[in-house]
N, C-alpha and C positions, 0 to 999 in steps of 0.2 A: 290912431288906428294903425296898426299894421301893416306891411308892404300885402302880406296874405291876405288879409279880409279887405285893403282895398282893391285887391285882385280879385277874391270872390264875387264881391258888389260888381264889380266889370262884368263881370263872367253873368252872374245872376241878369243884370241888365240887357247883353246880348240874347241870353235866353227869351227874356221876354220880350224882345223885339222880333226875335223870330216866329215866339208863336203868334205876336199883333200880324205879320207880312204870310202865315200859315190862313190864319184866318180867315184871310182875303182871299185866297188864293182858291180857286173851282176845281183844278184836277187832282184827284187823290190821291196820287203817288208823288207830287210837289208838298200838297200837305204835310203827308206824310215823313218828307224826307227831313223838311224843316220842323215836325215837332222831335225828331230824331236829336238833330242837332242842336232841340233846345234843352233834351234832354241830357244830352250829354256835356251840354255848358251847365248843366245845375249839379252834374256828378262834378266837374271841375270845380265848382264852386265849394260843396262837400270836402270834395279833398283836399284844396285849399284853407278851409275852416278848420280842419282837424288837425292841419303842420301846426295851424298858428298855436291851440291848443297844445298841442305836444310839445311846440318851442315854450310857452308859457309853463310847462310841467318843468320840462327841463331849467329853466331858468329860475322859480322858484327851489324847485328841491338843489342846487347851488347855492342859492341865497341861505338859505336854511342852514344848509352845512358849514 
């Protein structure tokens, strides 16, 4: 695997720790703040996913030529 996608997998895991401790949590604006931040660790995670893909295009069409 990857340095990227085991970086994704981190990423994705922190997300879904946050929305477990979101869960839990009574006031709505803490909610809140942590599904934010779980969201934004799963765009990381995306973006992460897509270098590694792009590094693989690039390394193929090299091979190729």
């Amino acid at each position: 695997m990857s340095e990227e996608l085991n970086t994704a997998a981190r990423y994705r895991q922190h997300a879904e720790e946050l929305r477990v401790i979101a869960a839990d949590k009574t006031a709505l604006s803490n909610r809140e703040i942590l599904q934010s931040l779980a969201a934004d660790y799963e765009r990381m995670a995306e973006t992460m996913e897509n270098i590694d893909k792009s590094n693989k295009a690039v390394r193929d069409s090299s091979i190729s030529n």
